[in-house]
ZAVEX-772083 format. One record per residue (C-alpha): chain; z, y, x; residue in three letters; residue number from 0. Coordinates in steps of 0.5 Angstrom, whole numbers. Layout:
// residues N
REC c     z     y     x   r   k
REC A     Z     Y     X ALA NUM
...
//
This chain:
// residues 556
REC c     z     y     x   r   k
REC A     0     0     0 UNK   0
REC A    -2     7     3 UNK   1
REC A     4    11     4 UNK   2
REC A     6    16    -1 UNK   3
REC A     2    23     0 UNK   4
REC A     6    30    -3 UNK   5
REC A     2    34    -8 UNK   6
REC A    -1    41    -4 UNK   7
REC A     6    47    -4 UNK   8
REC A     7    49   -12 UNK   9
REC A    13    52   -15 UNK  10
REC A    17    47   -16 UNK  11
REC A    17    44   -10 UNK  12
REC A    19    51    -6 UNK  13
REC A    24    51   -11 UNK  14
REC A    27    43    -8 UNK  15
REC A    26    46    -1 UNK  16
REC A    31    53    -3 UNK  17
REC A    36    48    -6 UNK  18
REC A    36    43     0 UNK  19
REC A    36    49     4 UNK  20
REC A    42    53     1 UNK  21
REC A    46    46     0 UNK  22
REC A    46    45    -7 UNK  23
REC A    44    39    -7 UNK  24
REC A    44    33    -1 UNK  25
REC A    39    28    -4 UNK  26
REC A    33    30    -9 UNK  27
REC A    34    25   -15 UNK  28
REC A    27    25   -20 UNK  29
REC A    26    21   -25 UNK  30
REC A    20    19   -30 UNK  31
REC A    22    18   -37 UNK  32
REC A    17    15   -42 UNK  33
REC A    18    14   -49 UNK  34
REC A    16     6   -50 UNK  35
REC A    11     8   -56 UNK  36
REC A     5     6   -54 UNK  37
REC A     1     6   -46 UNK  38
REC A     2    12   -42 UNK  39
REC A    -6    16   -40 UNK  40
REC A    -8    20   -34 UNK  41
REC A    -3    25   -36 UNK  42
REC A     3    21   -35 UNK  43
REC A    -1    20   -29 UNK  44
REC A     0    27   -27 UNK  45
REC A     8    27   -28 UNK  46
REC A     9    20   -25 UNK  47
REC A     6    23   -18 UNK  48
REC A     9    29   -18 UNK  49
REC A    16    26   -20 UNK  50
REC A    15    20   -14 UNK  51
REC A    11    23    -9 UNK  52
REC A    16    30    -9 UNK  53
REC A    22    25    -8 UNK  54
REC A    18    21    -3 UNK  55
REC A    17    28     1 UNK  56
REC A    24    30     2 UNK  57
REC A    27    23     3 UNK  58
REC A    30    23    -4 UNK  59
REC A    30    18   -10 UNK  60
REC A    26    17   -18 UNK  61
REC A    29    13   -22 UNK  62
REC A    23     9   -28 UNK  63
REC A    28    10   -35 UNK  64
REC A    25     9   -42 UNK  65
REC A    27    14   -47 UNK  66
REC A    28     8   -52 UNK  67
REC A    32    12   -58 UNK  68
REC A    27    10   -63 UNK  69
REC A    27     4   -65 UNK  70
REC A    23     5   -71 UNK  71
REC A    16     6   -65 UNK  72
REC A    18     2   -59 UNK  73
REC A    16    -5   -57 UNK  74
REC A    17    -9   -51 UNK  75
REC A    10    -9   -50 UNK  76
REC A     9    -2   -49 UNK  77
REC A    16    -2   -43 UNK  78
REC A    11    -9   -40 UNK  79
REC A     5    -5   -39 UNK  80
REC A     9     2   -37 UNK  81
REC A    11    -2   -30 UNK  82
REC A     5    -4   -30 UNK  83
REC A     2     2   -30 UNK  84
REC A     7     6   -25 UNK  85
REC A     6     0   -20 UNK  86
REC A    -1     1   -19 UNK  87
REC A    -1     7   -19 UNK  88
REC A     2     6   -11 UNK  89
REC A     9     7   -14 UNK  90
REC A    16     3   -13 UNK  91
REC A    22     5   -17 UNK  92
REC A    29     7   -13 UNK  93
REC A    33     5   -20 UNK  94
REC A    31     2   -27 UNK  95
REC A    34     4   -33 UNK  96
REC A    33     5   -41 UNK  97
REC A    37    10   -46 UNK  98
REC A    39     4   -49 UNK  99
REC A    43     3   -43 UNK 100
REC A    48     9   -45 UNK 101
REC A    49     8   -52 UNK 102
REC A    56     8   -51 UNK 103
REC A    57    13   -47 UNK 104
REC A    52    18   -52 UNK 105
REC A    57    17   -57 UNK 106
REC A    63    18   -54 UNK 107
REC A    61    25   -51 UNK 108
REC A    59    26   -60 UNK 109
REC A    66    25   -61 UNK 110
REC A    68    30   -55 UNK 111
REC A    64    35   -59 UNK 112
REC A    67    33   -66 UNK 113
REC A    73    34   -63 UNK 114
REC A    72    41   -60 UNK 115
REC A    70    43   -66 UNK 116
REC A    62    43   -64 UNK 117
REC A    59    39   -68 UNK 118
REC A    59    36   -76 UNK 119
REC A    56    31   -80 UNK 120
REC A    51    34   -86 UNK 121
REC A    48    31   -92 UNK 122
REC A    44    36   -93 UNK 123
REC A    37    32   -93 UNK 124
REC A    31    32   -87 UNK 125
REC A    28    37   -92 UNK 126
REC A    33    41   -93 UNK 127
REC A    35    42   -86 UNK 128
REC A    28    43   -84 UNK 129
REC A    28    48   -90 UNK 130
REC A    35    52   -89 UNK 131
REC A    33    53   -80 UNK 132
REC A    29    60   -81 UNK 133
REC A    24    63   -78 UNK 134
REC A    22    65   -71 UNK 135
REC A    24    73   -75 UNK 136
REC A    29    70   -80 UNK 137
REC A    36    67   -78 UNK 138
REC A    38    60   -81 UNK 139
REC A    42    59   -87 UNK 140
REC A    50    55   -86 UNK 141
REC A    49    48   -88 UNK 142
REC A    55    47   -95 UNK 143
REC A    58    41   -90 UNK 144
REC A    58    46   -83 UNK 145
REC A    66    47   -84 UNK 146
REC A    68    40   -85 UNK 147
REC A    75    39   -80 UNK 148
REC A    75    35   -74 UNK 149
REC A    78    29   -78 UNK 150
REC A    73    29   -84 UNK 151
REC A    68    28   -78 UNK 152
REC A    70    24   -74 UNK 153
REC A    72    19   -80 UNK 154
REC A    65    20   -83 UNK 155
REC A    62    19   -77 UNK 156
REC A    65    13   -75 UNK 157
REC A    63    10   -82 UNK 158
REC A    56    12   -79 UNK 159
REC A    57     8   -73 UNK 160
REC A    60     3   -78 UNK 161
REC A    53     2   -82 UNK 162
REC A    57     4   -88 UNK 163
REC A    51     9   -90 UNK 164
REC A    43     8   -91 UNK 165
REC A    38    12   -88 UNK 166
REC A    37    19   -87 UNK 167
REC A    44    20   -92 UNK 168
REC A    48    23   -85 UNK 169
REC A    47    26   -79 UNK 170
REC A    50    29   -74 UNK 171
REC A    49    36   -72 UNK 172
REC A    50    40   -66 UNK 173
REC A    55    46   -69 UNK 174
REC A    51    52   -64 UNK 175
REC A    49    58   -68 UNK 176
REC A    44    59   -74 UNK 177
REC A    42    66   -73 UNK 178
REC A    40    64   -65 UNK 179
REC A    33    67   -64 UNK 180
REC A    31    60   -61 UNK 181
REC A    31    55   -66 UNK 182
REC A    32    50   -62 UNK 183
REC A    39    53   -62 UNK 184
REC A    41    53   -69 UNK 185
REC A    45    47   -70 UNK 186
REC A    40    41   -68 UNK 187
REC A    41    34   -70 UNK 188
REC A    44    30   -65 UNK 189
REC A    44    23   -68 UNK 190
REC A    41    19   -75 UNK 191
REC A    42    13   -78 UNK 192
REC A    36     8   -78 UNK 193
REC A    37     1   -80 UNK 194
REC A    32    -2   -75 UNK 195
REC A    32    -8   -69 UNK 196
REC A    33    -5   -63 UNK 197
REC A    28    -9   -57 UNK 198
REC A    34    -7   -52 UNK 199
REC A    41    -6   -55 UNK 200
REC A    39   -11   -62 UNK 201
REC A    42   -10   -68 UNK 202
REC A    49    -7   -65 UNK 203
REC A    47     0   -67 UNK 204
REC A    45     3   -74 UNK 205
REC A    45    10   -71 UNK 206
REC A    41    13   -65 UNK 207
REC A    41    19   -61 UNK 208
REC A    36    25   -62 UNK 209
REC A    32    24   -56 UNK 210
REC A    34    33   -54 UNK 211
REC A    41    31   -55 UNK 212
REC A    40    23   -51 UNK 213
REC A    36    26   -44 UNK 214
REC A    41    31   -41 UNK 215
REC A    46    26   -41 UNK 216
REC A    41    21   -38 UNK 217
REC A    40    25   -33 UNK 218
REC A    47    27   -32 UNK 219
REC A    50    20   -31 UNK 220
REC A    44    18   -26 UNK 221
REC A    45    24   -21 UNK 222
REC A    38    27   -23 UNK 223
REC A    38    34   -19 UNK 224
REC A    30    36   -21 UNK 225
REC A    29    34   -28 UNK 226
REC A    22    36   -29 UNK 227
REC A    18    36   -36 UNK 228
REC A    12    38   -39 UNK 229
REC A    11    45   -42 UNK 230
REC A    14    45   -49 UNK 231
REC A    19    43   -48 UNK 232
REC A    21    50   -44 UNK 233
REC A    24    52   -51 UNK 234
REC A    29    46   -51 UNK 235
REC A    32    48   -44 UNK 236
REC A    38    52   -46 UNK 237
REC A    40    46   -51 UNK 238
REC A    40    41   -45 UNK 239
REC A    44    45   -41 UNK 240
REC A    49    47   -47 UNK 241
REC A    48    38   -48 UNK 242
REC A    50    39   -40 UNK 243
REC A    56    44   -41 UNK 244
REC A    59    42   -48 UNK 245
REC A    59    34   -47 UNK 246
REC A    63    36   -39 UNK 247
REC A    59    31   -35 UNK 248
REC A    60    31   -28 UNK 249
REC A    52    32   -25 UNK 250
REC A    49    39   -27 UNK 251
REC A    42    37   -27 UNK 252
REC A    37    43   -28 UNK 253
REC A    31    42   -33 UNK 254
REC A    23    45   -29 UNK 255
REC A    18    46   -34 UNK 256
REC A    10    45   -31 UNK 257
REC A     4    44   -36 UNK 258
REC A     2    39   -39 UNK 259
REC A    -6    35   -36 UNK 260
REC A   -12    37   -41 UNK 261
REC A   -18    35   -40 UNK 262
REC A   -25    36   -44 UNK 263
REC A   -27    31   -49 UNK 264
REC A   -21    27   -48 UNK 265
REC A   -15    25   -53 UNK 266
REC A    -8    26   -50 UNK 267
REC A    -4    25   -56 UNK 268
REC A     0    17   -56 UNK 269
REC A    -1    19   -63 UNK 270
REC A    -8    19   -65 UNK 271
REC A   -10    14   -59 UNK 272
REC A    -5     9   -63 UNK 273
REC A   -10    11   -69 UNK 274
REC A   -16     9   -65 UNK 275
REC A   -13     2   -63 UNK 276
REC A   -10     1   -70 UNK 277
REC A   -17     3   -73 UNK 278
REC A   -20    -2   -69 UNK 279
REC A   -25     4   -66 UNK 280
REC A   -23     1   -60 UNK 281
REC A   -21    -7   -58 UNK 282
REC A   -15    -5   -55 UNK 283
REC A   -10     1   -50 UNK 284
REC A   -14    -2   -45 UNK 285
REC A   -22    -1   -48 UNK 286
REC A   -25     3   -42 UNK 287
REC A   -27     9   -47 UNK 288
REC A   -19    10   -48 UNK 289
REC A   -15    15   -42 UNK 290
REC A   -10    12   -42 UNK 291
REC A    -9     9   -35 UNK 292
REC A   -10     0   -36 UNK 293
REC A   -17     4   -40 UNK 294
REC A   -18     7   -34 UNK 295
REC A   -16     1   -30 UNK 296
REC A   -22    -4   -32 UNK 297
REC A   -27     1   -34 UNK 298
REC A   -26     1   -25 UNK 299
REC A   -22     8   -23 UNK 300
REC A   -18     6   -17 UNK 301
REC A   -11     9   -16 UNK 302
REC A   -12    11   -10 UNK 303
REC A   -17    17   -15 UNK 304
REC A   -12    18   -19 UNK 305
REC A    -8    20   -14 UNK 306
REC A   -12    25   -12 UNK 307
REC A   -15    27   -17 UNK 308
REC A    -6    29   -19 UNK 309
REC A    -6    32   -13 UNK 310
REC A   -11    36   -13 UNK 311
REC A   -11    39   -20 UNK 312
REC A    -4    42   -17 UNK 313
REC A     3    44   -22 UNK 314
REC A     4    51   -25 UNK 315
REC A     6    54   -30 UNK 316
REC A     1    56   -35 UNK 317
REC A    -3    52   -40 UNK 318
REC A   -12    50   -37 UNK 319
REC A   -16    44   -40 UNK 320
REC A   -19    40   -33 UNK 321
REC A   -26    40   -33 UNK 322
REC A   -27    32   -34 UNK 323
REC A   -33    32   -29 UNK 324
REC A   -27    33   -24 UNK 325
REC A   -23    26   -25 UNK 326
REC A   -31    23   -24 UNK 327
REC A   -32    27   -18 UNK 328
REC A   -26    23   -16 UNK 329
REC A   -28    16   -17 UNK 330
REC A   -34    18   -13 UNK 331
REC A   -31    20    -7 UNK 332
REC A   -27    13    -7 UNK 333
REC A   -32     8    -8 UNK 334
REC A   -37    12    -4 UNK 335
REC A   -35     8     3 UNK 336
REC A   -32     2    -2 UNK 337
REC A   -37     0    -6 UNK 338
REC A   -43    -5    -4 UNK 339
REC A   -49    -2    -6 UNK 340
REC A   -54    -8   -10 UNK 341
REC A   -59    -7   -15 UNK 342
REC A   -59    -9   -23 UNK 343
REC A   -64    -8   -29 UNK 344
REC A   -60    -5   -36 UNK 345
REC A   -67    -5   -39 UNK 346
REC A   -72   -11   -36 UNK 347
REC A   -80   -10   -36 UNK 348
REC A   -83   -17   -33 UNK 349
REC A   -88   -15   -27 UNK 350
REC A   -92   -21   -25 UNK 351
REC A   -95   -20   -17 UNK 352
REC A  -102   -24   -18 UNK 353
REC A  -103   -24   -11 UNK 354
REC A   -96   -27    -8 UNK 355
REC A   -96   -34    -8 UNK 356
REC A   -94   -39   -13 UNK 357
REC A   -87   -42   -13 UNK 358
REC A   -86   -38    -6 UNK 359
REC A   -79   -36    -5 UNK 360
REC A   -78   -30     0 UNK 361
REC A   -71   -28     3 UNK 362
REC A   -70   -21     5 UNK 363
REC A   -66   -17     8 UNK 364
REC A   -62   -11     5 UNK 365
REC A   -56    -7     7 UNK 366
REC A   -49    -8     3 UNK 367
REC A   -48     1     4 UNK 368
REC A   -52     5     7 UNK 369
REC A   -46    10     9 UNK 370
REC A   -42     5    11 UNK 371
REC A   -45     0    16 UNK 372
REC A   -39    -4    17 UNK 373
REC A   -41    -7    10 UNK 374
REC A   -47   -11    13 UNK 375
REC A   -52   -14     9 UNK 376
REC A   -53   -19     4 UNK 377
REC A   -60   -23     3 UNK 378
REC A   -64   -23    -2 UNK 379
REC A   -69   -26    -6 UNK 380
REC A   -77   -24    -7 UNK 381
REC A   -82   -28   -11 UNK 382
REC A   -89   -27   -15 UNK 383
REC A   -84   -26   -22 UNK 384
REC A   -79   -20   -23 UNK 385
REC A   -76   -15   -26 UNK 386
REC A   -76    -8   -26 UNK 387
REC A   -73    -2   -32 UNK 388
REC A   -77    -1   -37 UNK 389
REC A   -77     7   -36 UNK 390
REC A   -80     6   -29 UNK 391
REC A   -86     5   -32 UNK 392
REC A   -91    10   -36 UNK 393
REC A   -97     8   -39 UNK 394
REC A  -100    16   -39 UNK 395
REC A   -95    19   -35 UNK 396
REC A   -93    27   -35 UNK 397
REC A   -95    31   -29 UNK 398
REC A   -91    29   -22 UNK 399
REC A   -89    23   -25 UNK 400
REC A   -89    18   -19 UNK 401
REC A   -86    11   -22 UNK 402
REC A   -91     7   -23 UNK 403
REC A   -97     7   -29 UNK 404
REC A  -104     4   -28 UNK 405
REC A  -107     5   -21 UNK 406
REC A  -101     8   -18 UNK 407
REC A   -97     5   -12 UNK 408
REC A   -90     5   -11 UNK 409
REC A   -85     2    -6 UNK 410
REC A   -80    -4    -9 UNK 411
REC A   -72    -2    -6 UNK 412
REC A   -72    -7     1 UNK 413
REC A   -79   -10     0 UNK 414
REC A   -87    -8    -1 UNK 415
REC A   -91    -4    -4 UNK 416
REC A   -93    -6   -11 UNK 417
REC A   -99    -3   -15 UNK 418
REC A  -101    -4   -22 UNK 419
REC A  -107    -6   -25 UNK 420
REC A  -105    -9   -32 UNK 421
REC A  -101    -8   -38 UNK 422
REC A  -100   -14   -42 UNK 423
REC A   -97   -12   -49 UNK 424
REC A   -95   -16   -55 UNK 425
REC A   -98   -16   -63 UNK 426
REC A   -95    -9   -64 UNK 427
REC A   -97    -5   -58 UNK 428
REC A   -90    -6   -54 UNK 429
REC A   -91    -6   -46 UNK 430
REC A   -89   -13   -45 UNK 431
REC A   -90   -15   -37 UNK 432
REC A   -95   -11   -32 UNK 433
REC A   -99   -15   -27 UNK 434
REC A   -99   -13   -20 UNK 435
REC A  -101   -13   -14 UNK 436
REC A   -97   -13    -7 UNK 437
REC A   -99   -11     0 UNK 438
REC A   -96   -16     6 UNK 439
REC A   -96   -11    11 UNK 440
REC A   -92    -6     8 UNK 441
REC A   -85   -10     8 UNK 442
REC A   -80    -5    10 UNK 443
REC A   -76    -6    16 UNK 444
REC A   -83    -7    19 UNK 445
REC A   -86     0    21 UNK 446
REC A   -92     0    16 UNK 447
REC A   -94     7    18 UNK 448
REC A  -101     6    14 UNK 449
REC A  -100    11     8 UNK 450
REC A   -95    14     4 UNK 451
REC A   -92    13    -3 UNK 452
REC A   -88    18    -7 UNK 453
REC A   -83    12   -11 UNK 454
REC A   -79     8   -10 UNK 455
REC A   -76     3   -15 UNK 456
REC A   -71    -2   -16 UNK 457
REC A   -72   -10   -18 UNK 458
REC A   -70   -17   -19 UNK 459
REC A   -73   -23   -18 UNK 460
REC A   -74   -27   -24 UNK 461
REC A   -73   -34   -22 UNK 462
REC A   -66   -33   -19 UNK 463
REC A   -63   -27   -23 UNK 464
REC A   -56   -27   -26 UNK 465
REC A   -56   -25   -34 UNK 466
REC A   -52   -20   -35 UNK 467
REC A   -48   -14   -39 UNK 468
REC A   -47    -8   -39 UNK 469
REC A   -44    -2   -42 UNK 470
REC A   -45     5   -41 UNK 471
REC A   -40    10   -45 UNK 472
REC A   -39    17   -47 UNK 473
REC A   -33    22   -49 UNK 474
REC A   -30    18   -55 UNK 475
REC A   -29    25   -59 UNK 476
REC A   -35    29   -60 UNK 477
REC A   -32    36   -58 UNK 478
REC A   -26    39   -55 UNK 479
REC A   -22    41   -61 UNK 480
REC A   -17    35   -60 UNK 481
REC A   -11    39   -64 UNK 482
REC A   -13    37   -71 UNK 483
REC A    -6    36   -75 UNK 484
REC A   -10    31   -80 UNK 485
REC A   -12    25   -77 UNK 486
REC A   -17    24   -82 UNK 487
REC A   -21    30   -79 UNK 488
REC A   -19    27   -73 UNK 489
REC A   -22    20   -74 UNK 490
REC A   -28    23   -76 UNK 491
REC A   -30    26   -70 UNK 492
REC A   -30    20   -67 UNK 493
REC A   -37    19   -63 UNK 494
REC A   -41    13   -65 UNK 495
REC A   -45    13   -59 UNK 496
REC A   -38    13   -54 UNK 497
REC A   -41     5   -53 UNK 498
REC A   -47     3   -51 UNK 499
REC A   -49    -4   -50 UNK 500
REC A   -55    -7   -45 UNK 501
REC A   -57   -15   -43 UNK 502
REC A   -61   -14   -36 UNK 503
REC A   -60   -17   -30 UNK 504
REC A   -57   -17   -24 UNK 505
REC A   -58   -20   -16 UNK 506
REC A   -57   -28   -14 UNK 507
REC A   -50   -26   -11 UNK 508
REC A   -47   -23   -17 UNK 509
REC A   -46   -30   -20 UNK 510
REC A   -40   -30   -16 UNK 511
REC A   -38   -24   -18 UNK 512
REC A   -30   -23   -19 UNK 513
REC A   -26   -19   -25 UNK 514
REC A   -25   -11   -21 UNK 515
REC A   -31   -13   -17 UNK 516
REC A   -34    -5   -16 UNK 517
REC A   -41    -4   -14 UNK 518
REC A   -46     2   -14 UNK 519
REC A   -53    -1   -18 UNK 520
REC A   -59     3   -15 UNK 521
REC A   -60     9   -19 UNK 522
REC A   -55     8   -25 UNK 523
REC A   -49     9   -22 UNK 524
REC A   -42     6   -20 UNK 525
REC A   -39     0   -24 UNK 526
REC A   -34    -5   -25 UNK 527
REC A   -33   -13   -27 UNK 528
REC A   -30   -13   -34 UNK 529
REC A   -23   -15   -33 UNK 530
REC A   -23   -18   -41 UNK 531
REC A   -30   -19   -42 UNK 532
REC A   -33   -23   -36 UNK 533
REC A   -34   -30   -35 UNK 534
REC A   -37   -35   -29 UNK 535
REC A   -45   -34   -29 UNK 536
REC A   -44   -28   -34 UNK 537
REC A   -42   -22   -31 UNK 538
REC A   -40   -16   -36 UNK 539
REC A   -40    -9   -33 UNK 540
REC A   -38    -3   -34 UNK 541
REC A   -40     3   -32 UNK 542
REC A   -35     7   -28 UNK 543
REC A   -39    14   -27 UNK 544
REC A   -46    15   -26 UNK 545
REC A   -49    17   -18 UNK 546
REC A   -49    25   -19 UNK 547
REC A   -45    31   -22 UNK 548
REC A   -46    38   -22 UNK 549
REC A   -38    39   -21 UNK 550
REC A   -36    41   -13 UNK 551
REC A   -29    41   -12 UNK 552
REC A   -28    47    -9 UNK 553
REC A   -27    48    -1 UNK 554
REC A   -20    51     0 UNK 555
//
């Protein structure tokens, strides 16, 4: 595993170093807190590196703790799959723990706030808090149960803990300030009642701590000194710190607030990317049109990409969309030197070369990468039947077309040059194969000087070729616009063309093509070896990201 690299200076990494430099902390302790509600995306990735690669620069710790207070929507799949992710993503955690750990503890410092008077139970209804919280111009109005005594609190609050209510009949309430200009302020809910199987704790609790009441005290029991967070939760800092200050633990963890990754064309919503998985639009987390990072995994991103990419987008303080040309300029940086180059055909247009001899075999010889030497070459086979695109032929071709159409000649990749001189078509007027000739004396390597052409196209020999699948996709949505609040508008700009499904072939030696496998296919771009899909002797690829972009990286 490559050593872990800290991303470029940013403000929360100055801030490390003053707290080091000043002493107000000996050991940098980060943390990466998921909830386990569905499979983390590329902008958890973002959090991840930051949180790993920060503590691993100043010889510090990050501890992996699931966020698990809502039983209702986490499931020991999606806990499976997260440590999955973060260790692919060249990362190892110092400590693991689950919200669930601390249950105990949680509601022992509820009774602390009970009993210095700083919290209530309310049996105001969901609606009716939500309703009597105000404005961000208007204050809040007292909840009729805000004055109840330490005793009534604590006797009904144990009854909660005791499952003696259903639920949303009871909550327990912070007791701040109604009439605070954050509304985060205005005596949030800290606890509520849910009857439901917990995967960590089972059914030993029916009440569960708000995850704004739950996180300060994670991370003040785990020593957590930079307890760094997405943009929106900015407003909820003086909660956590009151959380901190009230409930009297030890550690005085600080919250940081960065902003969050968005990328064009690209859902970054756990939410509607479960409602592409349960709608079927997509065969799983793992489908390669989906951000999250398993799709991103077997459509062929390299973690090594990923973790570049992080790096190089940079952590501030304000709100941007990410080009998504960037994360592809990426992959293309990693498997340039990586990938060996090979040919295949998406869409097959048989040639018949009349002049080769029948049942003949040539073998020839073909670099592996031509920017990387040190990958070799492969052999590969020539005879008088091939395979060449579709759309590498033209029978009446546009100005400056340099393929091949009737009487033009072109060069076939690593072997001779070839000119047509029939199109066979089938009953209904469709291009079915062309006959060809070839000249011996133009194989390459051979120092054939004669005459020139202007193409040079890809192939595969017929009698050897591997039947195989490709998939080539576009953005699931149609348009930037991921912030509908409805997920039926979401759902209906859903793209129908994000998959595009093609059976060609691909060389001889990719029978043996194993799942993860990345290649670059001439002229088409880079792909992967389906991880799902695949099978011995059918390859199924997908295409990673295609050979060119106009996106440039800017030069520092």
């Amino acid at each position: 595993m490559e050593s872990r690299t800290a991303s470029s200076n940013n403000f929360i990494r100055n801030i490390v170093v003053e707290d080091l430099a000043a002493g107000r902390v000996t050991e940098i302790v980060t943390r990466f807190p998921p909830e386990p509600n569905g499979y983390l995306h590329i902008g958890h990735a973002k959090s991840i590196c930051l949180n790993f690669e920060l503590a691993d620069e100043f010889k510090g710790r990050t501890n992996l703790r699931f966020d698990d207070t809502n039983p209702v929507k986490e499931d020991v799949e999606y806990v499976e799959s997260i440590k999955q992710d973060v260790k692919w993503l060249g990362f190892d955690w110092d400590g693991l723990f689950f919200a669930s750990d601390y249950f105990g503890e949680m509601y022992e410092r509820a009774l602390l706030l009970i009993r210095k008077g700083l919290a209530y139970v309310d049996d105001q209804s969901a609606e009716q808090i939500r309703e009597s919280r105000g404005t961000l111009s208007e204050p809040g109005t007292n909840s009729p149960y805000r004055d109840r005594s330490v005793e009534e609190n604590l006797e009904l609050f144990g009854r909660m803990k005791n499952g003696e209510f259903g639920n949303g009949e009871k909550v327990l309430r912070a007791k701040i300030d109604m009439a605070s200009p954050n509304i985060n302020m205005r005596d949030p809910v800290i606890y509520r009642i849910v009857h439901a199987h917990h995967h960590n704790t089972g059914d030993a609790w029916v009440i569960y701590p708000m995850y704004a009441f739950a996180h300060p005290i994670e991370d003040a029991i785990e020593g957590v000194t930079h307890s760094i967070c997405t943009l929106e939760f900015e407003d909820q800092r003086p909660f956590y710190d009151w959380v901190v200050e009230q409930c009297e633990m030890e550690a005085k963890p600080r919250q940081y607030e960065f902003n969050r990754l968005n990328i064009t064309n690209t859902v970054m919503s756990k939410r509607k990317l479960k409602a592409l998985v349960d709608a079927n639009i997509v065969d799983g987390w793992d489908d390669p049109r989906m951000p999250t990072i398993s799709g991103l995994r077997r459509k062929g991103y390299t973690p090594e990409a990923i973790r570049a990419f992080c790096r190089e987008i940079g952590v501030a303080k304000s709100y941007g969309v990410v080009d998504e040309r960037m994360l592809e300029h990426f992959i293309r940086e990693d498997l340039k030197l990586k990938a060996p180059r090979t040919m295949a055909v998406l869409r097959p247009l048989k040639v018949v070369i009349t002049n080769y001899p029948e049942g003949e075999v040539e073998w020839l010889e073909a670099e592996n990468n031509s920017e990387n030497e040190a990958m070799g070459s492969r052999r590969i086979p020539f005879s008088r039947e091939l395979y060449i695109e579709q759309d590498d032929f033209m029978e009446t071709p546009p100005p400056k077309y340099f393929r091949l159409f009737p009487g033009n000649e072109v060069r076939l990749k690593h072997a001779y040059f070839i000119k047509c001189e029939e199109v066979v078509k089938n009953e209904a007027g469709d291009v079915v194969e062309l006959r060809c000739t070839y000249d011996p004396e133009t194989k390459s390597g051979s120092g054939f000087t004669g005459r020139k052409v202007k193409g040079t196209i890809h192939w595969v020999e017929a009698s050897q070729a591997v039947a195989a699948e490709f998939r080539q996709f576009e953005p699931l949505i149609n348009d930037n616009d991921e912030n509908a609040d409805e997920e039926a508008s979401f759902l209906d700009r859903i793209n129908p063309n994000s998959l595009e499904t093609l059976q060609g072939f691909v060389e001889p030696n990719m029978k043996e093509a194993a799942a993860q496998d990345k290649f670059q296919f001439f002229r088409h771009g880079y792909f992967n070896v389906d991880s799902k899909l695949s099978a011995p002797a059918r390859p199924v690829f997908n295409r990673i990201v295609s050979l060119k972009s106009s996106f440039e990286v800017a030069k520092a």
